[in-house]
C-alpha positions as CSV (number, residue, x, y, z in Angstrom):
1,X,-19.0,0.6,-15.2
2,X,-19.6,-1.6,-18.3
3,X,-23.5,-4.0,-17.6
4,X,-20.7,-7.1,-17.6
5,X,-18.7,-5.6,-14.8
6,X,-22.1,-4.6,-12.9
7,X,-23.3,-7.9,-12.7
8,X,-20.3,-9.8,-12.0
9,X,-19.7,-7.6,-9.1
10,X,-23.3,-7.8,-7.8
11,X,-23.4,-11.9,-8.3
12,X,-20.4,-11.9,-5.6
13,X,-22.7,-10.1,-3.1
14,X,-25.3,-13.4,-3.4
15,X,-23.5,-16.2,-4.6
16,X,-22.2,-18.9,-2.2
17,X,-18.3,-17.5,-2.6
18,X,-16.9,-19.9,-0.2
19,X,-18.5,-22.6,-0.9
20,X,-17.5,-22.4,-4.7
21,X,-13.9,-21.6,-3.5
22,X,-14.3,-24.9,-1.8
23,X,-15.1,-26.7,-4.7
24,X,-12.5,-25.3,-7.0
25,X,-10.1,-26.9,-4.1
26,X,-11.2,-30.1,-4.6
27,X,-11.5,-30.1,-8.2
28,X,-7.5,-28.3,-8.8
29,X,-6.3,-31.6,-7.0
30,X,-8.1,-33.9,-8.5
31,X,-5.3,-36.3,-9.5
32,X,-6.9,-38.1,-12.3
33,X,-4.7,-37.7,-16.1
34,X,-7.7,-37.1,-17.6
35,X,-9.0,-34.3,-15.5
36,X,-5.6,-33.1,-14.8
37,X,-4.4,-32.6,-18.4
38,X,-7.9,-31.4,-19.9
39,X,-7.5,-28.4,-17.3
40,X,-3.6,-27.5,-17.5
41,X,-3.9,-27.7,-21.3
42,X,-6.9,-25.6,-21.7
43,X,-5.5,-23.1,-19.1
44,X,-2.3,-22.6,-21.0
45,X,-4.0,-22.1,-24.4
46,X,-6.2,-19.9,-22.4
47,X,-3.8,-17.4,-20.8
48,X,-0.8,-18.2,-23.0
49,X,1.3,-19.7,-20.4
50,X,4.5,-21.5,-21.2
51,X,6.7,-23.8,-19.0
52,X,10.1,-22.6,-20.2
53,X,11.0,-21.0,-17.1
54,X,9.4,-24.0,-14.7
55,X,11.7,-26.7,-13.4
56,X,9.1,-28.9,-14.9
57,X,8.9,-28.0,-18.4
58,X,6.2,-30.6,-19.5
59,X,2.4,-30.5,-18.7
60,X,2.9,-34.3,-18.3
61,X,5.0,-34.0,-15.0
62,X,1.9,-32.2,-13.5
63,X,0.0,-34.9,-11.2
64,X,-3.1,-32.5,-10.8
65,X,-3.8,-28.8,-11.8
66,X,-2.7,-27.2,-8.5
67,X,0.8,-29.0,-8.6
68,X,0.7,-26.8,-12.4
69,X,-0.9,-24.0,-10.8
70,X,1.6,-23.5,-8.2
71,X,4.5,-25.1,-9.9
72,X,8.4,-23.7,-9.4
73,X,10.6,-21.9,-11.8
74,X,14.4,-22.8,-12.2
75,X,16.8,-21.2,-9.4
76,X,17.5,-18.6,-12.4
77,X,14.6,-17.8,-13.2
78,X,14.0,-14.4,-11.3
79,X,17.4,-13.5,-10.2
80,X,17.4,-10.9,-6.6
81,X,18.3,-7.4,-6.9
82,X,21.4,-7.3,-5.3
83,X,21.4,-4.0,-3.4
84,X,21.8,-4.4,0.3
85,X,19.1,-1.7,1.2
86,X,16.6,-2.5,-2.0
87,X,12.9,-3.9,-1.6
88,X,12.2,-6.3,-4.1
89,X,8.8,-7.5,-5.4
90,X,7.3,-10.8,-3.6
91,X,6.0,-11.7,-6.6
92,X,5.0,-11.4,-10.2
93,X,2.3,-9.8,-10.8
94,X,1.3,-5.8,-11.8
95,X,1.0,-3.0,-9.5
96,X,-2.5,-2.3,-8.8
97,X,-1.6,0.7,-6.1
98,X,1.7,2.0,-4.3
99,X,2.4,5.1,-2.6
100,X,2.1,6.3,0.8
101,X,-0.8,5.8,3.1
102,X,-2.8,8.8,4.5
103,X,-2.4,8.4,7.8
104,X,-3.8,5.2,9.0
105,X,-5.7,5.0,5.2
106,X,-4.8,3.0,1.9
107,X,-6.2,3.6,-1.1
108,X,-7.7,0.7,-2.6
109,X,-9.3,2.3,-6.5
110,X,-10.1,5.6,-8.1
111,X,-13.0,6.1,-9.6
112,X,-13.2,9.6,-11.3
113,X,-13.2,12.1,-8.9
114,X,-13.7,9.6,-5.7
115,X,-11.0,7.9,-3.9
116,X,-11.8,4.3,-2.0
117,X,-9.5,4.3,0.8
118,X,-9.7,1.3,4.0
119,X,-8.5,1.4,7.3
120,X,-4.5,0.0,8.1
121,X,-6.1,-1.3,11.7
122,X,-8.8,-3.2,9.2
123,X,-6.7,-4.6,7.2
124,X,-4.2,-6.2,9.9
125,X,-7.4,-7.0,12.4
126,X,-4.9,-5.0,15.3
127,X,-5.0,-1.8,15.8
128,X,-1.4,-2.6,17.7
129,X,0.0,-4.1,14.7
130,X,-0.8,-1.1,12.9
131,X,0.7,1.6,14.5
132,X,4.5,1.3,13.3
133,X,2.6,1.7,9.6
134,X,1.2,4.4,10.1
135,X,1.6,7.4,7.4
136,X,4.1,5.2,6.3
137,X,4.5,3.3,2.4
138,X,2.6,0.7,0.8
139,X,2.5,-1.2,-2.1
140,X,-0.4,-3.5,-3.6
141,X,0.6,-6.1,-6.0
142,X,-2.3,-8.4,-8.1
143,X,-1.5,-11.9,-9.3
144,X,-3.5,-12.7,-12.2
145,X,-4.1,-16.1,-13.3
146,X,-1.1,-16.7,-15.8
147,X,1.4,-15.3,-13.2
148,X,3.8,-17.4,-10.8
149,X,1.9,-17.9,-7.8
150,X,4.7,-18.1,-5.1
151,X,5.2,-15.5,-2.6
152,X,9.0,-14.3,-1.3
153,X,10.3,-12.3,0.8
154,X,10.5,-8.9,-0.2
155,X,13.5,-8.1,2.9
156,X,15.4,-10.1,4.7
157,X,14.1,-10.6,8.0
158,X,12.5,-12.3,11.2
159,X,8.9,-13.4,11.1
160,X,7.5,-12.1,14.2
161,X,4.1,-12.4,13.7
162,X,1.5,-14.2,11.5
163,X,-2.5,-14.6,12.0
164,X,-5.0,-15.9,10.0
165,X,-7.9,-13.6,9.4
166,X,-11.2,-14.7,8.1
167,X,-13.2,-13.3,5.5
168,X,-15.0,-13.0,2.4
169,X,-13.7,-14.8,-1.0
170,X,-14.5,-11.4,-3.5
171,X,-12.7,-11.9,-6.4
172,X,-9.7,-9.0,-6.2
173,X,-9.8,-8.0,-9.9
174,X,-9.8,-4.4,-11.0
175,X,-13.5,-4.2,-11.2
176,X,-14.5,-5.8,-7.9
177,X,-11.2,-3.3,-6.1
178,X,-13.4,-0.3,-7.5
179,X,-17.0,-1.5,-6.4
180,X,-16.6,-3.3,-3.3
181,X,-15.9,-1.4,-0.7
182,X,-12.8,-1.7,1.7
183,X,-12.3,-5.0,-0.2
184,X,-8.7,-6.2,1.3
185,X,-10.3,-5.7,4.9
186,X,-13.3,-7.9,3.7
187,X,-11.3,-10.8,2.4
188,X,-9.9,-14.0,4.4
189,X,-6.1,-13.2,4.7
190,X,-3.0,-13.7,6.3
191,X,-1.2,-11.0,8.2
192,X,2.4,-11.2,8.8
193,X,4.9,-8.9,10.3
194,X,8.2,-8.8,10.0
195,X,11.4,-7.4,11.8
196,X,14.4,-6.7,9.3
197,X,17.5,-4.9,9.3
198,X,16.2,-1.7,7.9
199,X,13.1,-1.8,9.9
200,X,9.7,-3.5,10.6
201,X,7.8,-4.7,7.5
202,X,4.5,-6.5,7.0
203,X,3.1,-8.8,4.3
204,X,-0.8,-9.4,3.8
205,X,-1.7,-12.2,1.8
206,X,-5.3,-11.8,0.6
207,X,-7.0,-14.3,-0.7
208,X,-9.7,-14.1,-3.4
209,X,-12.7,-16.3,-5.6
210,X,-11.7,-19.2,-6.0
211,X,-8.1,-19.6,-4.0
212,X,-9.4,-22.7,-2.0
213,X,-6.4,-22.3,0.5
214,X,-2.8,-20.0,0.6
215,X,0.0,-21.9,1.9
216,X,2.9,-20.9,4.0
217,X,6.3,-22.6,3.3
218,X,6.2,-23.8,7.1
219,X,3.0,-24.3,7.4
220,X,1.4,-25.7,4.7
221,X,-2.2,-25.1,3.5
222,X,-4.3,-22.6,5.2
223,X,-8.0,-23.0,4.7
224,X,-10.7,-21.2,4.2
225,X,-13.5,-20.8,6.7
226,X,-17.3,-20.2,6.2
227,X,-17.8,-19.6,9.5
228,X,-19.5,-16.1,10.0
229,X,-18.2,-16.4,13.8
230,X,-14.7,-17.4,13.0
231,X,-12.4,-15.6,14.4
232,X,-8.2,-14.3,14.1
233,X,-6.1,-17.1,14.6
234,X,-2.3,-17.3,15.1
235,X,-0.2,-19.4,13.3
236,X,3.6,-20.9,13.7
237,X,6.3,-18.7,13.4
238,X,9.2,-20.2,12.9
239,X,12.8,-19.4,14.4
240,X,14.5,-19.5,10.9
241,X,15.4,-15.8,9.5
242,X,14.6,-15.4,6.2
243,X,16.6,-14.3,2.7
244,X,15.6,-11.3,0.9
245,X,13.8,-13.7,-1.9
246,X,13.2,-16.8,0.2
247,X,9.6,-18.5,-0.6
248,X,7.4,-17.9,1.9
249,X,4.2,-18.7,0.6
250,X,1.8,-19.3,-2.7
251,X,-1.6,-19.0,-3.8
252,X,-4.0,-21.1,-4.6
253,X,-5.2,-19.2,-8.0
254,X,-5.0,-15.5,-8.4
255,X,-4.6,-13.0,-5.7
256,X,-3.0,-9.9,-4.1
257,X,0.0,-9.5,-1.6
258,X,0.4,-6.2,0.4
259,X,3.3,-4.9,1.4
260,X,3.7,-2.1,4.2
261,X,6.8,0.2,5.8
262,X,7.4,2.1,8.4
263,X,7.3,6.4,7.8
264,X,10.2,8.3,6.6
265,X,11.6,4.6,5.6
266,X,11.1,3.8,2.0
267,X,11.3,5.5,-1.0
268,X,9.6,3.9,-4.5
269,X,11.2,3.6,-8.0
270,X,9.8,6.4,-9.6
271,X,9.2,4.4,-13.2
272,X,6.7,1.9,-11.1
273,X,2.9,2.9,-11.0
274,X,-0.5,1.6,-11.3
275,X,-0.5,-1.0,-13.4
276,X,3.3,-1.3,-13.5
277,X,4.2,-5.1,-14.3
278,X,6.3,-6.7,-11.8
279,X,8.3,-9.9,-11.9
280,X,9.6,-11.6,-7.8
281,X,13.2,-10.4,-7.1
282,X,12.8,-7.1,-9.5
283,X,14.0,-3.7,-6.9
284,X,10.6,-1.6,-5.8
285,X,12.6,0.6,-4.3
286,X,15.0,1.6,-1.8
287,X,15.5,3.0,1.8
288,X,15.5,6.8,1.9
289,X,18.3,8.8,1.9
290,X,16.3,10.1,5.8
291,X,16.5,6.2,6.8
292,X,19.8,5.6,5.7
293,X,21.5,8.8,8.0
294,X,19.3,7.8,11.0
295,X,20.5,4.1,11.0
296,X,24.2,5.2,10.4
């Protein structure tokens, strides 16, 4: 571990992460040209971002740098695999791990010789919810800050569930994933759970330093708490069912979605792996060939 990545790991342990994730929110939509334009033009010379594929192709039609930040692409943009029984990504992004989980454990880094794994019943805050994921697949996808920040549906399904979990703001990078232990189960999230044709299905989004809020397409913003006491809460679930590549949700700067199946259920594309890029609506894989007798 380079002296760079040391420190910034160790400043998250002391600095105030909330509170500057807090401030970040209030600054992204400040609606003000000047402010507005100084920070979308500096971020896209920064990360090389390009509006080609955005339905708003100017930085101009931006009113502040979230509305940027969060912006749409054209309906063609990231067209849906269109196999009935595929799982495609709910977002772009790279694959930071995928595989299946070892029992009730994910694994969250390697680092030589040493695995990091955290706890499924962690990660959802019910051991209930939990149980149908069991020893079954998972896949962990990281949005850095360049990426589209909308989150779809990988499935097309029922929502059946969704809480907001509080937590910690560590940043979710690939140093802070192999330093900070059980780091997805440490940071404020949303937990959702899903009931599709081809099985249950959850999706975790995890927030990270410096995402002020996620937002849920019904919903709305979802804030962060500093409240050590805070608890779970449930949100709305609506009664609408979801299209396999429906938006469901976005991110407020760069973060990671989780997404989990069922045993025996799933099987991934063998080309994807750690680090693996990944663009919303490409296949991640499909339901196994075990799945597909027992539902016939």
């Amino acid at each position: 571990m380079s002296l760079k990545a040391r420190a910034f790991v160790a400043l998250q342990y002391v600095l105030p992460l909330h509170g500057l994730s807090a401030l970040m929110h209030k600054i992204a939509r400040l609606e003000s040209t000047l402010v507005a334009q100084t920070l979308i033009r500096g971020f896209m010379r920064l990360y090389g971002v390009t509006l080609s594929e955005a339905v708003r192709e100017t930085p101009q039609q931006y009113r502040c740098f979230n509305d940027f930040f969060t912006r749409a692409l054209k309906p063609d943009a990231r067209p849906i695999a269109a196999h009935p029984q595929a799982l495609v990504s709910p977002c772009d992004g790279r694959i930071s791990q995928i595989g299946q989980l070892e029992l009730d454990q994910l694994l969250q880094a390697t680092l030589k010789a040493k695995r990091h794994t955290y706890g499924l019943a962690a990660l959802m805050a019910s051991e209930t919810r939990a149980v149908p994921f069991i020893g079954g697949s998972f896949a962990c996808l990281y949005l850095a800050p360049h990426d589209y920040h909308r989150v779809h549906m990988p499935l097309a399904g029922q929502l059946r569930s969704a809480q907001h979990v509080p937590g910690s703001l560590f940043s979710v990078n690939e140093a802070t994933a192999r330093y900070v232990p059980g780091l997805f189960a440490r940071n404020e999230r949303i937990v959702m759970t899903f009931e599709t044709d081809l099985g249950p299905m959850a999706l975790i989004m995890v927030g990270a330093l410096n995402v002020g809020s996620m937002n849920l397409a019904w919903h709305g913003d979802v804030k962060a708490s500093a409240g050590r006491l805070s608890v779970p809460q449930s949100l709305p679930v609506p009664t609408t069912r979801f299209r396999a590549g429906d938006e469901i949700g976005r991110f407020n700067l760069g973060s990671t979605v989780i997404v989990l199946l069922p045993p025996h259920t799933w099987t991934w594309d063998s080309s994807l792996g750690c680090g693996s890029p990944v663009r919303m609506g490409q296949a991640l894989g499909h339901q196994s060939l075990r799945a597909q007798g027992l539902s016939s």
